[in-house]
PyMOL Python script that loads the backbone (N, CA, C, O; Angstrom):
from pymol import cmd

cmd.read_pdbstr("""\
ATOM      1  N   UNK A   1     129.876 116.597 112.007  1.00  0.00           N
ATOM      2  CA  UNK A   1     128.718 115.808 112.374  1.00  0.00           C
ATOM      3  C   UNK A   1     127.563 116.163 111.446  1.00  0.00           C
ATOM      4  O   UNK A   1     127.267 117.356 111.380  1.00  0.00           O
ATOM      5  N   UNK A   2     126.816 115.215 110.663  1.00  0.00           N
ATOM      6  CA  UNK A   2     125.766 115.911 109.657  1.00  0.00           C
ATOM      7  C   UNK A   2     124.551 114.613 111.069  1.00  0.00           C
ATOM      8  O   UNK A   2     124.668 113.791 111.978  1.00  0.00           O
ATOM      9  N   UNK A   3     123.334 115.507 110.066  1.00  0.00           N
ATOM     10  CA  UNK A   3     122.176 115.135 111.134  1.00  0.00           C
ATOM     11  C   UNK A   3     121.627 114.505 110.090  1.00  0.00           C
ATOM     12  O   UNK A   3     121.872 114.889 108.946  1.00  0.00           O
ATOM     13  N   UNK A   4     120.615 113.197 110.400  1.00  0.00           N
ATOM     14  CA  UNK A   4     120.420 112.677 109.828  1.00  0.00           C
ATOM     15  C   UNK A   4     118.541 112.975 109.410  1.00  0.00           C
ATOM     16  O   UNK A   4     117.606 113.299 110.141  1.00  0.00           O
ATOM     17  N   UNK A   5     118.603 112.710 108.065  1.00  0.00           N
ATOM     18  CA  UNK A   5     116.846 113.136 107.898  1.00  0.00           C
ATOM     19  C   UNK A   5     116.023 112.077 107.915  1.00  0.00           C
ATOM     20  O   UNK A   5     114.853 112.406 107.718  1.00  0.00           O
ATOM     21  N   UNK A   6     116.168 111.114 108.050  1.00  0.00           N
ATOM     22  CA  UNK A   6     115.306 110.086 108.892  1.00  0.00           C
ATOM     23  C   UNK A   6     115.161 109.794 110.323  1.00  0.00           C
ATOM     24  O   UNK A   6     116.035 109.315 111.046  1.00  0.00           O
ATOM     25  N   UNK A   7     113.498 110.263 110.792  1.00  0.00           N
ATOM     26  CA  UNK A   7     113.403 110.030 111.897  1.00  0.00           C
ATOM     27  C   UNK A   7     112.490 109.138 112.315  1.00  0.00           C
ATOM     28  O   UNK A   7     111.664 108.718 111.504  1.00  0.00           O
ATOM     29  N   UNK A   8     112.485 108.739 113.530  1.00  0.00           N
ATOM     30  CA  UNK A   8     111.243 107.619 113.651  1.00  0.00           C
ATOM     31  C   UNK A   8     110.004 108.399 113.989  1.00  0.00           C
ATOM     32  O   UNK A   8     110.088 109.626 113.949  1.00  0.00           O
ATOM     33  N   UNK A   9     108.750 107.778 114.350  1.00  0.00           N
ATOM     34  CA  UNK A   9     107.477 107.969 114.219  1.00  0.00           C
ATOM     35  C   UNK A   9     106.842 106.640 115.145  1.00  0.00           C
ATOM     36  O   UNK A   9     106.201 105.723 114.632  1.00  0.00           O
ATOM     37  N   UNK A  10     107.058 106.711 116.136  1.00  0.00           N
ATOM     38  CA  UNK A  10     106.174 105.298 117.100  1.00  0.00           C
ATOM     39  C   UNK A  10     106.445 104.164 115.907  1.00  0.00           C
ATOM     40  O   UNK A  10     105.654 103.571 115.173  1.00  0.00           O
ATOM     41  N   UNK A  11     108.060 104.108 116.038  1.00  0.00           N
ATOM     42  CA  UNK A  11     108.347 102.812 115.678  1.00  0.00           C
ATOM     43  C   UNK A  11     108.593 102.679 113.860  1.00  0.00           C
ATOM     44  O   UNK A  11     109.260 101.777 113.352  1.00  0.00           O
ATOM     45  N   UNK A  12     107.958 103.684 113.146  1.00  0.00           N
ATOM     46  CA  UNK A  12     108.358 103.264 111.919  1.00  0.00           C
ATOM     47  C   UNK A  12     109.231 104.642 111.411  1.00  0.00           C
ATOM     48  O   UNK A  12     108.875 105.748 111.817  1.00  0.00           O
ATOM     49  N   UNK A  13     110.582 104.474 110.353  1.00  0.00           N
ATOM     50  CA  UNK A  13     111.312 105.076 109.884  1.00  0.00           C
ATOM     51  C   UNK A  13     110.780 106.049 108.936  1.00  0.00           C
ATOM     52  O   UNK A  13     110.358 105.660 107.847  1.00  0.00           O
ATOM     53  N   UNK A  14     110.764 107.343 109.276  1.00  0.00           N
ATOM     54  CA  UNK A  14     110.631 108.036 107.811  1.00  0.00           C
ATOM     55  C   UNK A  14     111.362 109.063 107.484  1.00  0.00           C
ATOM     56  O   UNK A  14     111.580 109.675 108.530  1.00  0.00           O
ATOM     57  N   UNK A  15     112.163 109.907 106.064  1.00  0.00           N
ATOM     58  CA  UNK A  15     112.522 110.614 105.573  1.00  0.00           C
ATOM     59  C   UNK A  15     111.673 111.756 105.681  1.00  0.00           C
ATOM     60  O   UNK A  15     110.453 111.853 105.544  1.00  0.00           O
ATOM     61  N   UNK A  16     112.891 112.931 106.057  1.00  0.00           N
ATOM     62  CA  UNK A  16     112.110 114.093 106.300  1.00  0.00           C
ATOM     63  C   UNK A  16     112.221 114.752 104.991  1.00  0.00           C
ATOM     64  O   UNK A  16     111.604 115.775 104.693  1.00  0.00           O
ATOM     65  N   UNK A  17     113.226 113.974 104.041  1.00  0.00           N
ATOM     66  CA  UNK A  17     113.013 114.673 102.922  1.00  0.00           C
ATOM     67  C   UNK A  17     111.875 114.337 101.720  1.00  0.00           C
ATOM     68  O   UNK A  17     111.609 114.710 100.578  1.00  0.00           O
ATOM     69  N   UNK A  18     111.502 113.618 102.485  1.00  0.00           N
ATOM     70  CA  UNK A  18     109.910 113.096 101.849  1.00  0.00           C
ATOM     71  C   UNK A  18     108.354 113.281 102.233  1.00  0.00           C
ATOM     72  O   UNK A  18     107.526 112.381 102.092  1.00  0.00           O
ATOM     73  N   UNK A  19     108.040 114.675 102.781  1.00  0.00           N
ATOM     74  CA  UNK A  19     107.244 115.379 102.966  1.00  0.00           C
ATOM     75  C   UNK A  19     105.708 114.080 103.219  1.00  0.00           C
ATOM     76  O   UNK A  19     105.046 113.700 104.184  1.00  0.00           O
ATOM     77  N   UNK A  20     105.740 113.756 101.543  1.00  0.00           N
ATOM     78  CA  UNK A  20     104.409 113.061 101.733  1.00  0.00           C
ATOM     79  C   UNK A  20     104.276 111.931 102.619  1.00  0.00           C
ATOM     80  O   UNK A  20     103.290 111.727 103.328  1.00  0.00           O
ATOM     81  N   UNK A  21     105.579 111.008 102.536  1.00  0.00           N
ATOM     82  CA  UNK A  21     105.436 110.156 103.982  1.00  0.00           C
ATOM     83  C   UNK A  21     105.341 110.214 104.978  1.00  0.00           C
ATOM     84  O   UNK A  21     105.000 109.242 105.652  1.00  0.00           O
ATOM     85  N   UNK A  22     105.695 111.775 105.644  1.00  0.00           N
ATOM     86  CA  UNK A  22     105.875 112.017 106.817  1.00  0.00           C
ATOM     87  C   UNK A  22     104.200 112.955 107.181  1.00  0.00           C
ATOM     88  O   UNK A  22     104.076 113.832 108.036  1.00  0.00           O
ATOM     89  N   UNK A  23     103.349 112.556 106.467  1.00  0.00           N
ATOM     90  CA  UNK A  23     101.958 113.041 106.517  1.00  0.00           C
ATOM     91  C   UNK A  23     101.280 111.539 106.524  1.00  0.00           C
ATOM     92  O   UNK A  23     100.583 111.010 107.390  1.00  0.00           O
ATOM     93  N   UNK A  24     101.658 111.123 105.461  1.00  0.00           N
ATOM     94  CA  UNK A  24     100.920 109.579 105.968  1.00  0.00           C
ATOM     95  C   UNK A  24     101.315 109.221 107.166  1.00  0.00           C
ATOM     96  O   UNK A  24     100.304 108.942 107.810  1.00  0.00           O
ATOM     97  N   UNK A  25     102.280 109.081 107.815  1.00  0.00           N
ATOM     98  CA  UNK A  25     102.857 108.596 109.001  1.00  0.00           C
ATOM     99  C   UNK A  25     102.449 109.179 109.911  1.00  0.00           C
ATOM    100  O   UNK A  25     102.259 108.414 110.857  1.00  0.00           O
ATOM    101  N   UNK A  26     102.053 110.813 110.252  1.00  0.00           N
ATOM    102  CA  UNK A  26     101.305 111.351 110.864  1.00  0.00           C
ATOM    103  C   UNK A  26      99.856 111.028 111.214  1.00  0.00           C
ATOM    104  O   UNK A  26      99.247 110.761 112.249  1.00  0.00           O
ATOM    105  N   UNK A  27      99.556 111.163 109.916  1.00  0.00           N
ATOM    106  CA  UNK A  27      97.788 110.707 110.281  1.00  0.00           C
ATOM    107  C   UNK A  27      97.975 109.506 110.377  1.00  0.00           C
ATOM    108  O   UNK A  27      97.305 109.796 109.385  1.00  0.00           O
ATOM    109  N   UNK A  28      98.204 108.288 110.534  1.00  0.00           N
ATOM    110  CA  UNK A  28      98.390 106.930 110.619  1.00  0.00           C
ATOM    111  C   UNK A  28      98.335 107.309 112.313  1.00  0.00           C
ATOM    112  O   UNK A  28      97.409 106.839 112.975  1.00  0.00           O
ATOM    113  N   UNK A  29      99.433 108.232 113.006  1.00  0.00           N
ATOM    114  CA  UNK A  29      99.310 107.920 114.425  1.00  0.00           C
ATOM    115  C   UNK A  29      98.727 109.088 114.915  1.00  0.00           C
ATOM    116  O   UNK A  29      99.128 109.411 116.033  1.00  0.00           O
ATOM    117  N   UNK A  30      97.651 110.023 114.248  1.00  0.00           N
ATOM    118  CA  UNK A  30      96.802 110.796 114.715  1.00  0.00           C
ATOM    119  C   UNK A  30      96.152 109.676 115.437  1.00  0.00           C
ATOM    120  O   UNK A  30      96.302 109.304 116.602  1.00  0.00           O
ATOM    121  N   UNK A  31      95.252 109.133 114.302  1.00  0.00           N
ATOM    122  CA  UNK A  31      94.075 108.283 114.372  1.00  0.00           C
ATOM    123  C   UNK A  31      94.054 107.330 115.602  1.00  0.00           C
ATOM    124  O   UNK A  31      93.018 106.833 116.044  1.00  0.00           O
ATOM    125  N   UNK A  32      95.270 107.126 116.101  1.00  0.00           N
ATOM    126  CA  UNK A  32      95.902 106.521 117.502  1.00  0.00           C
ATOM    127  C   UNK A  32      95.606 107.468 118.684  1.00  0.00           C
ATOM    128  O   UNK A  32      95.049 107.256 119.762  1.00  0.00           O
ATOM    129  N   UNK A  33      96.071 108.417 118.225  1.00  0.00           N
ATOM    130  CA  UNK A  33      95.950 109.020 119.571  1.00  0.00           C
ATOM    131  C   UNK A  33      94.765 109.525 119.774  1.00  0.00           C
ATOM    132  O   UNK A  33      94.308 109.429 120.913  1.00  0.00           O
ATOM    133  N   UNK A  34      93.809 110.325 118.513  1.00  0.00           N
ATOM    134  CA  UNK A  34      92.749 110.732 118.846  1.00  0.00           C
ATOM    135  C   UNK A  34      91.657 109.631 119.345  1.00  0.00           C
ATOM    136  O   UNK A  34      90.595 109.970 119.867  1.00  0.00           O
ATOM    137  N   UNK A  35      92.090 108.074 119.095  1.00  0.00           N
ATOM    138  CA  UNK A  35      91.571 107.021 119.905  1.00  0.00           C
ATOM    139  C   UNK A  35      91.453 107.212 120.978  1.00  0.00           C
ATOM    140  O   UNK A  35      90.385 107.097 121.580  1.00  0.00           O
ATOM    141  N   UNK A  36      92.810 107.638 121.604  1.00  0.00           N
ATOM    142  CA  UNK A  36      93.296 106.970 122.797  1.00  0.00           C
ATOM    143  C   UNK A  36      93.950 106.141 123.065  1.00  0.00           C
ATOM    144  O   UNK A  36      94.157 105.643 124.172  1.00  0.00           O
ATOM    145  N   UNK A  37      94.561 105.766 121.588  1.00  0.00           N
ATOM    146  CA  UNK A  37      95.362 104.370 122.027  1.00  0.00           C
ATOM    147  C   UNK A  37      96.469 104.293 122.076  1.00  0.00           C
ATOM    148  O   UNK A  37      96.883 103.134 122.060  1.00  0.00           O
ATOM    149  N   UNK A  38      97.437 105.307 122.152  1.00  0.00           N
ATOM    150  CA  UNK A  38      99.124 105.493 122.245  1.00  0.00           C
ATOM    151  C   UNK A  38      99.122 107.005 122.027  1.00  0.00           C
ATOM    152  O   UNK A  38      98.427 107.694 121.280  1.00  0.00           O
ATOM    153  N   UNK A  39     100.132 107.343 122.919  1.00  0.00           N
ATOM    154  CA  UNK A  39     100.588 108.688 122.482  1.00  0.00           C
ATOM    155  C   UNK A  39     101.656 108.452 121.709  1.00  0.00           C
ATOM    156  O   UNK A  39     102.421 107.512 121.924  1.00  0.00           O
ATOM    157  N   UNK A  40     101.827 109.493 120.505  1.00  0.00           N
ATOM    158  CA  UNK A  40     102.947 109.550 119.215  1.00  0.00           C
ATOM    159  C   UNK A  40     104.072 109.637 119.792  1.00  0.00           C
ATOM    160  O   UNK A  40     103.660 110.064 120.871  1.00  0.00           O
ATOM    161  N   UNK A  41     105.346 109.555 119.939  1.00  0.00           N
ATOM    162  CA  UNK A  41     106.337 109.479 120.313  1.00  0.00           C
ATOM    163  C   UNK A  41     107.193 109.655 119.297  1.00  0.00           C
ATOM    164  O   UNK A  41     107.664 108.624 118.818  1.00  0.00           O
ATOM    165  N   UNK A  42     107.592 110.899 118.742  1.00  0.00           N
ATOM    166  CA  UNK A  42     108.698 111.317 117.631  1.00  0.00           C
ATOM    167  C   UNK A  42     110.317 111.565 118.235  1.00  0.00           C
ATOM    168  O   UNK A  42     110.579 112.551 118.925  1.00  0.00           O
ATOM    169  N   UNK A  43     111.346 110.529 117.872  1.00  0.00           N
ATOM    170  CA  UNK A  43     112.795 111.081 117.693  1.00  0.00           C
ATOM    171  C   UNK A  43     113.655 110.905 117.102  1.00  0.00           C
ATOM    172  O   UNK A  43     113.974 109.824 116.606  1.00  0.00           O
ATOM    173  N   UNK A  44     114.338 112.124 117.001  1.00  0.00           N
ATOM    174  CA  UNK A  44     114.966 112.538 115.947  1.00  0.00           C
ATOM    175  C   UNK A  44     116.474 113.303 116.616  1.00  0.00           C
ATOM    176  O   UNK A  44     116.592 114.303 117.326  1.00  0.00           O
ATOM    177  N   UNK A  45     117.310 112.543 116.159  1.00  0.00           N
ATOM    178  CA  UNK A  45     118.882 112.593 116.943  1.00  0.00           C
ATOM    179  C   UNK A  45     118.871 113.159 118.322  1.00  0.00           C
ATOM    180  O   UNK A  45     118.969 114.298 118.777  1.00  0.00           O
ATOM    181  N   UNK A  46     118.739 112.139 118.755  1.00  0.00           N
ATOM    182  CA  UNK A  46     117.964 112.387 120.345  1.00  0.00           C
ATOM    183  C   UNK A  46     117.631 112.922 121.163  1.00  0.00           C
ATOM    184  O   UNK A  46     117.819 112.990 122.378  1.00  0.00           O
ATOM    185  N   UNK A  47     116.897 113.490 120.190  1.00  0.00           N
ATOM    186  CA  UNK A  47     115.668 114.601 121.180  1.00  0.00           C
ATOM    187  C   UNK A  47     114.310 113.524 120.684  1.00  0.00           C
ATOM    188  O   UNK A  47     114.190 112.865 119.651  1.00  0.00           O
ATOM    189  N   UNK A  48     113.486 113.643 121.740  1.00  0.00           N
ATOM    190  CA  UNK A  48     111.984 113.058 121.645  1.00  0.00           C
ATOM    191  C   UNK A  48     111.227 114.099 122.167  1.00  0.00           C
ATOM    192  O   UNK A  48     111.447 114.946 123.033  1.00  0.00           O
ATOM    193  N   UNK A  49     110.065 113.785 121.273  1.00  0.00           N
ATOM    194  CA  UNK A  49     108.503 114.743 121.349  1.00  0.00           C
ATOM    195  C   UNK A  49     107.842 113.422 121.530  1.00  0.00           C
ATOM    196  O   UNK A  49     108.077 112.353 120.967  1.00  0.00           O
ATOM    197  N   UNK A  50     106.656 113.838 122.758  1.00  0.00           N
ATOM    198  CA  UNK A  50     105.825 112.801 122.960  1.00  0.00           C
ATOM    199  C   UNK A  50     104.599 113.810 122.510  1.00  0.00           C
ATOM    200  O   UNK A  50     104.524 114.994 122.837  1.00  0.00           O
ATOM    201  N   UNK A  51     103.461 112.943 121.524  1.00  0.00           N
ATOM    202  CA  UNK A  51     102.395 114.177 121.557  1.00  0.00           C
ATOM    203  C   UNK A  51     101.519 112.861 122.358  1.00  0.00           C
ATOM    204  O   UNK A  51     101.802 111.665 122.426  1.00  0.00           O
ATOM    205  N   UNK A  52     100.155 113.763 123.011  1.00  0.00           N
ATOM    206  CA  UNK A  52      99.374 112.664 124.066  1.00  0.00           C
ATOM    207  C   UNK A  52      98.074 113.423 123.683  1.00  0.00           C
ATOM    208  O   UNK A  52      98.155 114.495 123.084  1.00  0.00           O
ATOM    209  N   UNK A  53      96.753 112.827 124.054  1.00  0.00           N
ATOM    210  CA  UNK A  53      95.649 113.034 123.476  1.00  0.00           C
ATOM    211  C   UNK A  53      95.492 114.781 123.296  1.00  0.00           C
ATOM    212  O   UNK A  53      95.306 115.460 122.286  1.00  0.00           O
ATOM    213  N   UNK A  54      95.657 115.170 124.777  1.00  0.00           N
ATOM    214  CA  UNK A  54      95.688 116.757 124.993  1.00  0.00           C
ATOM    215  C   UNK A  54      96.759 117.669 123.880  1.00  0.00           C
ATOM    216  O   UNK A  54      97.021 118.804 124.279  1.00  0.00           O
ATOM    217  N   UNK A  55      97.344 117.282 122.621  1.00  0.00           N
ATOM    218  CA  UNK A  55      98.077 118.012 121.701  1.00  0.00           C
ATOM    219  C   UNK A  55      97.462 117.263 120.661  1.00  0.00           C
ATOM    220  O   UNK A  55      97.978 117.266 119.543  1.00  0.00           O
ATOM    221  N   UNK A  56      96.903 116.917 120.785  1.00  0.00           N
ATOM    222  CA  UNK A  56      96.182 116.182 119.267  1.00  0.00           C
ATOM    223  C   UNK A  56      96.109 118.167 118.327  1.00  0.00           C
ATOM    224  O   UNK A  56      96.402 118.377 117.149  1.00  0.00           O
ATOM    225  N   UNK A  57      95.835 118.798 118.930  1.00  0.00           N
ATOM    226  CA  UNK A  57      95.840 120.089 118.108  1.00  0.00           C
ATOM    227  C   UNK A  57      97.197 120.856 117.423  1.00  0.00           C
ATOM    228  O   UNK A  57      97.282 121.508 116.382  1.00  0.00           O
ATOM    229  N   UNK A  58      98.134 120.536 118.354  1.00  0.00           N
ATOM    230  CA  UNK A  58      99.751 120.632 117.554  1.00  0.00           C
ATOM    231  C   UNK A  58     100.018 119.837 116.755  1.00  0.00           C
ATOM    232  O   UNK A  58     100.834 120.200 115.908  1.00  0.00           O
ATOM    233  N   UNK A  59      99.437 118.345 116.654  1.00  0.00           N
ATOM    234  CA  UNK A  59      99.381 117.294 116.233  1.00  0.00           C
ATOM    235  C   UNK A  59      99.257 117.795 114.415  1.00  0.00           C
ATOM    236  O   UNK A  59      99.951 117.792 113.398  1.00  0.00           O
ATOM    237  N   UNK A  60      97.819 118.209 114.897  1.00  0.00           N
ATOM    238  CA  UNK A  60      96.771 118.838 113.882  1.00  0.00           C
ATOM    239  C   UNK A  60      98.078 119.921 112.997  1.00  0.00           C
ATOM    240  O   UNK A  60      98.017 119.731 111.782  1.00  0.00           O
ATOM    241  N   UNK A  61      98.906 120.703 113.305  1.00  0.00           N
ATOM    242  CA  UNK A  61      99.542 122.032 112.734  1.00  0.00           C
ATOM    243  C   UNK A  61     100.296 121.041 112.657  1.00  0.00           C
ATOM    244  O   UNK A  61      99.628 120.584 111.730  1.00  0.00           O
ATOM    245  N   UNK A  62     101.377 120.006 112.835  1.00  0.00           N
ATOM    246  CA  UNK A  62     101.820 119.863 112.375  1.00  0.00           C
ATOM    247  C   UNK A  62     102.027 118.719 111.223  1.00  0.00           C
ATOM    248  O   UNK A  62     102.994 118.606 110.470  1.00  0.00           O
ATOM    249  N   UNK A  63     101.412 118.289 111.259  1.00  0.00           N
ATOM    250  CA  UNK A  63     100.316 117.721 109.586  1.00  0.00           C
ATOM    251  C   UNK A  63      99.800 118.236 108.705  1.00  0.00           C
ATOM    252  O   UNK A  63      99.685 117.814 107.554  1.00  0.00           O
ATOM    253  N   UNK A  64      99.269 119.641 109.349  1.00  0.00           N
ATOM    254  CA  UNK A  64      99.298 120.614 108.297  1.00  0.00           C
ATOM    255  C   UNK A  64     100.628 120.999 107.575  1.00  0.00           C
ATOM    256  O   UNK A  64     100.593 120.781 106.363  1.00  0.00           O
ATOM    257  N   UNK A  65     101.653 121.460 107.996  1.00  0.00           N
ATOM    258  CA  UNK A  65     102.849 121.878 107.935  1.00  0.00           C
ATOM    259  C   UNK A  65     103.510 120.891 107.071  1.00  0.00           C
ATOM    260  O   UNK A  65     104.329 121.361 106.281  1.00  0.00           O
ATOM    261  N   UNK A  66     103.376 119.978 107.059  1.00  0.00           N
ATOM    262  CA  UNK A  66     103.990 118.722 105.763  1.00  0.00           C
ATOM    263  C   UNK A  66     103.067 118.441 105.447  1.00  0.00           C
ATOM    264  O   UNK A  66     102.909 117.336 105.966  1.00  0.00           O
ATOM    265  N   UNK A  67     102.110 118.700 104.822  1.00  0.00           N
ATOM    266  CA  UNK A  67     100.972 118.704 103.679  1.00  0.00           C
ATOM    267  C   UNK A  67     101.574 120.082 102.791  1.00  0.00           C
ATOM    268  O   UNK A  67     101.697 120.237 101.576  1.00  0.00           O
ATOM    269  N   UNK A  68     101.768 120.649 103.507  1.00  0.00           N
ATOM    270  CA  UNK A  68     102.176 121.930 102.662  1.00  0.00           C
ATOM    271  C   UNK A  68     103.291 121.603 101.869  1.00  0.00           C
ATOM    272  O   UNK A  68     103.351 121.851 100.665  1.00  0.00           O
ATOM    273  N   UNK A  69     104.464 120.869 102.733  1.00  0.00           N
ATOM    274  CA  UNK A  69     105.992 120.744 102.533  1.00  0.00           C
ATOM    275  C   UNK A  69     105.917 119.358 100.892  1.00  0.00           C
ATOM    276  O   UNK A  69     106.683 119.062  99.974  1.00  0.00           O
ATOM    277  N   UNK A  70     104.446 118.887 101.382  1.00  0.00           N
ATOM    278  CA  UNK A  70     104.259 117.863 100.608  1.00  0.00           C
ATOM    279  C   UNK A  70     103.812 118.520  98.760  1.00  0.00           C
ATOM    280  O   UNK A  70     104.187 118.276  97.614  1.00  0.00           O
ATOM    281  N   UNK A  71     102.990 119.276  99.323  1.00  0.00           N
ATOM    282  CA  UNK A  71     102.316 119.829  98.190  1.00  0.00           C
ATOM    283  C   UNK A  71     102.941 120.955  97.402  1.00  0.00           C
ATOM    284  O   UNK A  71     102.505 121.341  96.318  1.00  0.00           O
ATOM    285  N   UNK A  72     104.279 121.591  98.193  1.00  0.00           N
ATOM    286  CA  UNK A  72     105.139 121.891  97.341  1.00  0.00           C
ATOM    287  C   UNK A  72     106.066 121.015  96.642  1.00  0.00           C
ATOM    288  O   UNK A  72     106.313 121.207  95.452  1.00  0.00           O
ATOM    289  N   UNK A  73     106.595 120.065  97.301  1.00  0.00           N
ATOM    290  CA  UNK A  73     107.356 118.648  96.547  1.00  0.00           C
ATOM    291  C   UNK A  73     106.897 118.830  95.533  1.00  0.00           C
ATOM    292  O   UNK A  73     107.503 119.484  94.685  1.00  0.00           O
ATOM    293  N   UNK A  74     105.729 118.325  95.320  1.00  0.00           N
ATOM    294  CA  UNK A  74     104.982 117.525  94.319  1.00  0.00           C
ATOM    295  C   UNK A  74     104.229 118.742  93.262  1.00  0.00           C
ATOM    296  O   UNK A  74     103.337 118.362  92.505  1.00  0.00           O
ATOM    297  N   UNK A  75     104.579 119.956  93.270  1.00  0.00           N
ATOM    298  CA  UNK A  75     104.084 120.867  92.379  1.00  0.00           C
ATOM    299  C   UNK A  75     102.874 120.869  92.499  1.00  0.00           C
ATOM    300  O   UNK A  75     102.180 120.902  91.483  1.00  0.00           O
ATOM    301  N   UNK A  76     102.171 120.829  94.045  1.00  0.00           N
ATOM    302  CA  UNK A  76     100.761 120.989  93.957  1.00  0.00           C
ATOM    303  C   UNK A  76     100.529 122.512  94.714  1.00  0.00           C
ATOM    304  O   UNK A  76      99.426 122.847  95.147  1.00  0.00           O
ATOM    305  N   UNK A  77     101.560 123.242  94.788  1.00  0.00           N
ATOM    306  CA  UNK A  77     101.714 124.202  96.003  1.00  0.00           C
ATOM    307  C   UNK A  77     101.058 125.729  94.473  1.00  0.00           C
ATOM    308  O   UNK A  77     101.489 125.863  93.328  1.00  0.00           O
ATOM    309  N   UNK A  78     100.423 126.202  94.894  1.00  0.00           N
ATOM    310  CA  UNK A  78     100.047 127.241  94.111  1.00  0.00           C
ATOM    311  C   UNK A  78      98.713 127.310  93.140  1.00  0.00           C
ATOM    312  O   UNK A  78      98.242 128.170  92.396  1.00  0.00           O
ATOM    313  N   UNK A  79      98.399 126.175  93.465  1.00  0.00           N
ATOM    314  CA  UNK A  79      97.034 126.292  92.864  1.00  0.00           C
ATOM    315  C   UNK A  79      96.216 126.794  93.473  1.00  0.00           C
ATOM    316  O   UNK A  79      96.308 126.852  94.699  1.00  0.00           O
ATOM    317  N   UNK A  80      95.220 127.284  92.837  1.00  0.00           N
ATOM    318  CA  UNK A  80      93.817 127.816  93.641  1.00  0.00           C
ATOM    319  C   UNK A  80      92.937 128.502  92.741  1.00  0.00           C
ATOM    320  O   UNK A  80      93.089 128.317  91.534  1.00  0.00           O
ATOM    321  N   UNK A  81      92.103 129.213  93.128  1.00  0.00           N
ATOM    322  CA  UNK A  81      90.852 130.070  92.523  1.00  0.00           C
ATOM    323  C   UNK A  81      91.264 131.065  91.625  1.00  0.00           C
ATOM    324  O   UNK A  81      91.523 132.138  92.171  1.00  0.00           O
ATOM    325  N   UNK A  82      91.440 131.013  90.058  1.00  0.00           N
ATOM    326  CA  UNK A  82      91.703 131.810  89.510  1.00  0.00           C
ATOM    327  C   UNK A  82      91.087 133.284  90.236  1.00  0.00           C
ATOM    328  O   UNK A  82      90.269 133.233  91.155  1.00  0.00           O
ATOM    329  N   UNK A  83      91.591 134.532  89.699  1.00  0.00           N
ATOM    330  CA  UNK A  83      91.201 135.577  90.276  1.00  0.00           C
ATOM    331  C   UNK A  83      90.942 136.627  89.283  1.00  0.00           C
ATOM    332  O   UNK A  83      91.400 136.095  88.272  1.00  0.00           O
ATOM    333  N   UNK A  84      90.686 137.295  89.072  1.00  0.00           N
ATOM    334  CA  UNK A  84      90.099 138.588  87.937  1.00  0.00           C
ATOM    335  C   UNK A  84      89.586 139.713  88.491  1.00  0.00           C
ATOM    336  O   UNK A  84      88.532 139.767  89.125  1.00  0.00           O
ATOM    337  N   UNK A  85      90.411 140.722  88.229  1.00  0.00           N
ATOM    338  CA  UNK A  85      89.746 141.976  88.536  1.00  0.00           C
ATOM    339  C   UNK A  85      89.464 142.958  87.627  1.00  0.00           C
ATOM    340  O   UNK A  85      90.186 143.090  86.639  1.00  0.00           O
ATOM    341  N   UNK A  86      88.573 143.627  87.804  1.00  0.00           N
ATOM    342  CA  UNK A  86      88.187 144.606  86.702  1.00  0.00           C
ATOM    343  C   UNK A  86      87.652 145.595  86.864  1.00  0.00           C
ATOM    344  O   UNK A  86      86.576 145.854  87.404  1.00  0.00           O
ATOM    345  N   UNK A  87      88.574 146.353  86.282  1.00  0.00           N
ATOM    346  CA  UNK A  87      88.527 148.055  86.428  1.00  0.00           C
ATOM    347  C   UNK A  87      87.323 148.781  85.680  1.00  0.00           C
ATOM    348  O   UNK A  87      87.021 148.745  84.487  1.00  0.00           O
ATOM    349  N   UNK A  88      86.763 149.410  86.681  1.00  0.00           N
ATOM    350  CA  UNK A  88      85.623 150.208  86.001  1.00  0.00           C
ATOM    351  C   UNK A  88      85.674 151.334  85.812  1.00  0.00           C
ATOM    352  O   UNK A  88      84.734 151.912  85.266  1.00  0.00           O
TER     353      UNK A  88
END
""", "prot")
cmd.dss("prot")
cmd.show_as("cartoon", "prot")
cmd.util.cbc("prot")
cmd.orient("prot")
């Protein structure tokens, strides 16, 4: 039995092996729920996660969590503030 890496998202299909879609698709149904206007409803070989206004903060980590997954994809994972130290 292999599992499949496309899961839905309140109705639209996305690849989990595609990090950055699955962040657009996120914030697309943040912006819903932190409305008020649907809770997210994620499943994935049938198990379902409902998130509802009151997890908008797991919501939050886990959008973080594929931003990351995203920004390693895409060779954006390691940048930052050069650093320098110096010995006196």
């Amino acid at each position: 039995m292999t599992v499949s890496s496309v899961i839905e998202i309140n109705g639209e299909n996305v690849d989990l092996n595609e990090p950055c879609n699955v962040v657009k698709a996120l914030e697309k149904q943040r912006l819903k729920v932190a409305m008020g206007l649907v809770a997210l409803i994620i499943r994935m070989d049938g198990e379902e996660v409902t998130y509802s206004r009151a997890d908008v903060g797991k919501l939050d980590q886990l959008i973080a969590d594929y931003k990351q997954k995203c920004d390693q994809a895409s060779g954006a994972a390691g940048r930052g503030r050069a650093r320098r130290v110096r010995w006196i």
